[in-house]
TIPA-849164 format. One line per field, with one value per residue (C-alpha): x, y, z; residue number from 1; residue in one letter. Coordinates in Angstrom, 3 decimals. Layout:
N
px <- X	...
py <- Y	...
pz <- Z	...
nr <- NUM	...
rest <- A	...
***
This chain:
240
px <- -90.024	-93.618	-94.900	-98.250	-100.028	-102.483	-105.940	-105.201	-101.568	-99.987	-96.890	-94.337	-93.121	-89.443	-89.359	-87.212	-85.930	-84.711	-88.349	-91.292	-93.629	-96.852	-98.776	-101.292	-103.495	-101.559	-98.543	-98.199	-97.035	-99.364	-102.343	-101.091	-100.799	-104.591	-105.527	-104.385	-105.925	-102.962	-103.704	-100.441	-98.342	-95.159	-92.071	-89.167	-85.366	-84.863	-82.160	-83.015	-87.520	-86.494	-86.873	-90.213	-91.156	-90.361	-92.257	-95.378	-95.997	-96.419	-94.364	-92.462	-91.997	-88.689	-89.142	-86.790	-84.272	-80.781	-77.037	-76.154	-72.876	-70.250	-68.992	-71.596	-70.612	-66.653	-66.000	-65.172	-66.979	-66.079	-66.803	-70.438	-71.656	-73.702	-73.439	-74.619	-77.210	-76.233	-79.040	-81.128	-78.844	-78.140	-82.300	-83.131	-80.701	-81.361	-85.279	-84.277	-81.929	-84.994	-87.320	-85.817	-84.940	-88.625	-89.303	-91.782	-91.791	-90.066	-90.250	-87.759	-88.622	-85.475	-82.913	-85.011	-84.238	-80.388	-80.690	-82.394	-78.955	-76.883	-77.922	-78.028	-74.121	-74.775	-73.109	-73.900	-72.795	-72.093	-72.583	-73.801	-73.021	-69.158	-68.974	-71.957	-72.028	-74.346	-76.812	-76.776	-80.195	-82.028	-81.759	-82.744	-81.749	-83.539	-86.915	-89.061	-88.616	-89.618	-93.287	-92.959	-92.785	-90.567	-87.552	-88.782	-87.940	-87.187	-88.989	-86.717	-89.586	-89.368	-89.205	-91.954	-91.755	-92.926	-95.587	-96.670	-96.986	-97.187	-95.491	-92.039	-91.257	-92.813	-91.884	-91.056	-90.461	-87.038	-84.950	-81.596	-78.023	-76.971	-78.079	-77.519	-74.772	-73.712	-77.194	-76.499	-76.571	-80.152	-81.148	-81.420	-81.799	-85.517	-85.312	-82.608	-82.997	-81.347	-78.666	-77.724	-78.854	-80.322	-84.156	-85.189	-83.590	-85.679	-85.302	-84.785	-86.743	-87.880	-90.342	-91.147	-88.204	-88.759	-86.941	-87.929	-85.686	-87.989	-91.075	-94.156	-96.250	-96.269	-98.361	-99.777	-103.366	-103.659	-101.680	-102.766	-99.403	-97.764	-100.679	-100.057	-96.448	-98.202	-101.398	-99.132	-96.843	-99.841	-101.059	-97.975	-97.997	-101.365	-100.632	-97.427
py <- 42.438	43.847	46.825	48.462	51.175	54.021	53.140	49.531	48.139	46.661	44.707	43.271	39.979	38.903	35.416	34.641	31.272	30.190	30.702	33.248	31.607	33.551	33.142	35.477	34.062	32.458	34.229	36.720	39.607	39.882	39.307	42.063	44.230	43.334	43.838	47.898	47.836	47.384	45.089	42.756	41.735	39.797	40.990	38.679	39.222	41.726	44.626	45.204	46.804	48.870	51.810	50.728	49.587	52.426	54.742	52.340	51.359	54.160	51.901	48.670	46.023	44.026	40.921	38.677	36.386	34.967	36.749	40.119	40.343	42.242	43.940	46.069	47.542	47.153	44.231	40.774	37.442	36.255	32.806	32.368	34.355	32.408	32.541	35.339	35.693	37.810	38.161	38.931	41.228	43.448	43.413	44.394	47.224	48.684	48.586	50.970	53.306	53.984	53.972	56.700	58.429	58.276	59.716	56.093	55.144	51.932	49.235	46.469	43.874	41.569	41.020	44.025	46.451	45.334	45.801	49.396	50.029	48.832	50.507	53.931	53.348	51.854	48.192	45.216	42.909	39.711	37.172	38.230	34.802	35.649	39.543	40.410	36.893	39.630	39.304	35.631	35.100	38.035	37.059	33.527	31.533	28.688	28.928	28.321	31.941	32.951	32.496	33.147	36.769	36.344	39.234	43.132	46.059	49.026	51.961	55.615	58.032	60.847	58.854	57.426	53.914	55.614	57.449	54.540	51.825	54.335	52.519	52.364	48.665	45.407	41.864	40.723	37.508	37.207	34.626	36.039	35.879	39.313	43.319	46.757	47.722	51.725	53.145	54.699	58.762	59.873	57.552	56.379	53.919	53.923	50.335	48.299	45.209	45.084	44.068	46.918	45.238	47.219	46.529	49.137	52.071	54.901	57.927	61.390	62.974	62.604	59.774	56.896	54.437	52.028	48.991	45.899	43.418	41.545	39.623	41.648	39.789	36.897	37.829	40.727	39.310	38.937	41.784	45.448	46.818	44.700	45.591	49.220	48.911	47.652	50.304	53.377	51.821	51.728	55.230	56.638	55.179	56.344	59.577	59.786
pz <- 99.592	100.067	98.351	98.875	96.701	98.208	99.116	98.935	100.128	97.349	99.035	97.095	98.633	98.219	98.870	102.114	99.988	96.764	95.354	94.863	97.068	96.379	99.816	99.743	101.777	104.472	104.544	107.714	106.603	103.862	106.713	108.960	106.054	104.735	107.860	107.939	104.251	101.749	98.803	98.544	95.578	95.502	93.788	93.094	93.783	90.177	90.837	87.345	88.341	91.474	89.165	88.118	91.493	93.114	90.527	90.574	94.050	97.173	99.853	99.986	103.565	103.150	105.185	107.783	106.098	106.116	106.397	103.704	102.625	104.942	101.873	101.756	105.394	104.436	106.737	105.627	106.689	110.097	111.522	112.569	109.420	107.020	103.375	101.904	98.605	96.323	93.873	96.955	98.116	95.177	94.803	98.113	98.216	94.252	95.679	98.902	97.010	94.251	97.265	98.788	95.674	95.230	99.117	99.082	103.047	103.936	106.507	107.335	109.837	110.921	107.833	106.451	108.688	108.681	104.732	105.195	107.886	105.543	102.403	104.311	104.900	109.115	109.617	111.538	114.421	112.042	115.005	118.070	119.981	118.913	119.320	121.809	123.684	126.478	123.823	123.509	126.386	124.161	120.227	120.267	117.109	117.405	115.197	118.282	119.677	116.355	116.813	121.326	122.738	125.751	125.501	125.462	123.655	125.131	123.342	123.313	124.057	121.189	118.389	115.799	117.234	120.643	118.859	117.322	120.114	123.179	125.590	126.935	126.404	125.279	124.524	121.540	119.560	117.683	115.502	114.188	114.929	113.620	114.705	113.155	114.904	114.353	113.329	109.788	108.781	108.677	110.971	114.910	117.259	118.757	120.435	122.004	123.686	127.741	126.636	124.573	120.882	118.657	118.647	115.686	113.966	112.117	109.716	111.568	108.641	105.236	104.367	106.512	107.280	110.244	110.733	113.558	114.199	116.107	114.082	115.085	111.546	114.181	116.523	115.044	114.842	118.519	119.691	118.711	119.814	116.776	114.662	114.893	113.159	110.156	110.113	110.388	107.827	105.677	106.735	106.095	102.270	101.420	102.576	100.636
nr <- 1	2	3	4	5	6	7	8	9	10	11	12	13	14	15	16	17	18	19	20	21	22	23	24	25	26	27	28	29	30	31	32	33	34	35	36	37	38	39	40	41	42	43	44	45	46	47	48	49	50	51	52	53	54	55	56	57	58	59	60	61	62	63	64	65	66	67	68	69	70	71	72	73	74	75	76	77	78	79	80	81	82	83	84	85	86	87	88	89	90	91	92	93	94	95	96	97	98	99	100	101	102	103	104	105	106	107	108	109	110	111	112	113	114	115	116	117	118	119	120	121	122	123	124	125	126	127	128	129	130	131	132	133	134	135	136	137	138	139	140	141	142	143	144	145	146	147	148	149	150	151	152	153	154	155	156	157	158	159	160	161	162	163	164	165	166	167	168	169	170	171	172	173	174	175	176	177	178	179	180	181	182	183	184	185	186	187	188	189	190	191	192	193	194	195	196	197	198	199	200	201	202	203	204	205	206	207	208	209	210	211	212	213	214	215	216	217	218	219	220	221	222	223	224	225	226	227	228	229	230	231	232	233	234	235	236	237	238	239	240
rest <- X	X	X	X	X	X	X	X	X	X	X	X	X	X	X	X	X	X	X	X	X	X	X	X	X	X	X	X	X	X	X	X	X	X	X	X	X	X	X	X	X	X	X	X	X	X	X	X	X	X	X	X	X	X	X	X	X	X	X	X	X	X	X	X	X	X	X	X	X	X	X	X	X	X	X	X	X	X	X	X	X	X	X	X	X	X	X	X	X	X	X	X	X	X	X	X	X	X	X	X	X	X	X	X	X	X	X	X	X	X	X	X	X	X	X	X	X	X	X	X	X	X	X	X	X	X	X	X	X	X	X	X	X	X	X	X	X	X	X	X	X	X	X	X	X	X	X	X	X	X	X	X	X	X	X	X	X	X	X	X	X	X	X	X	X	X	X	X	X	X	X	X	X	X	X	X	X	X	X	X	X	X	X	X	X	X	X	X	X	X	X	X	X	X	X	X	X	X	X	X	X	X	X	X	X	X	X	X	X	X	X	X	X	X	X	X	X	X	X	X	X	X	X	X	X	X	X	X	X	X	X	X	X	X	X	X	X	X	X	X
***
């Protein structure tokens, strides 16, 4: 998880493995986010500081990652889900319930913005090669697509994503096998691939809340579009 704090971004990284690896000055997301001015520090996978994090820090970036637990949307595993982690998962959603309770904006980008679906009370297509095989050209597991724009976004006009990229579509780089599915209370859908996947959800009010499923830290260095996800995240925090 990334967290930033006003004036400079302070994120909080959650490791996407079995480790804290602190990678301040290679990691991507923490570049993109220097880049829009946030100072960066990591925060490992403790259900137990979401309190403290929340009151401490003025915004908070969950990053991509492997498979949450179906429980938490009431279904049950189904074949083609991966094994879920639990310590990550009970952190990551104790850090958006005290975010919110603290009104501290949010972003989500891939398993984060499925987290910040899920925690509102929204599910998830578990495997989209099983249950939206349409999808299969457009969310690209292998690793490779990861780090290659080649599938676009289509951007609802009217929402915050709109206002923030100002245009109606764009390509984007992806590596998952799962997608919000129902968009949860309080939020809605502001991107969906052609295929009908969701591409981002957002709040209809209150603080920030964005969530990408794509992996805009990627290619955010060369690409202002992705850029300016990660400067109005950070605009949005100081200003909170």
């Amino acid at each position: 998880v990334f967290v930033m704090i006003k004036k400079s971004v302070t994120i909080g990284l959650m490791s996407n493995g079995d480790c804290l690896p602190v990678l301040l000055t290679s990691n991507r997301y923490t570049a993109a986010l220097r880049r829009a001015g946030a100072r960066v520090v990591p925060l490992p996978w403790r259900a137990d500081m979401a309190g403290v994090w929340a009151a401490r820090f003025d915004g908070f970036l969950l990053p991509g990652g492997g498979d949450a637990d179906p429980k938490y949307f009431g279904q049950t595993p189904i074949p083609g889900a991966h094994q879920p982690n639990p310590v990550r998962d009970e952190a990551e959603l104790s850090l958006i319930y005290a975010a919110r309770a603290a009104r501290k904006p949010l972003l989500g980008i891939c398993r984060g913005a499925q987290m910040l679906n899920i925690a509102l009370g929204g599910g998830l297509v578990q495997d989209i090669p099983s249950l939206r095989p349409e999808g299969i050209p457009e969310h690209h597991s292998d690793p490779e697509h990861r780090f290659r724009p080649d599938h676009p976004a289509i951007i609802r006009p009217g929402t915050t994503l709109h206002r923030i990229l100002g245009v109606d579509r764009l390509l984007t780089n992806s590596c998952h096998h799962q997608a919000c599915d129902n968009p949860a209370p309080g939020l809605r859908v502001s991107a969906l691939s052609p295929a009908g996947l969701v591409e981002a959800v957002e709040s209809l009010d209150g603080p920030f809340l964005l969530g990408i499923q794509w992996h805009p830290e990627v290619t955010a260095a060369s690409d202002p579009l992705q850029q300016a996800i990660f400067d109005a995240f950070v605009a949005a925090a100081r200003c909170g």
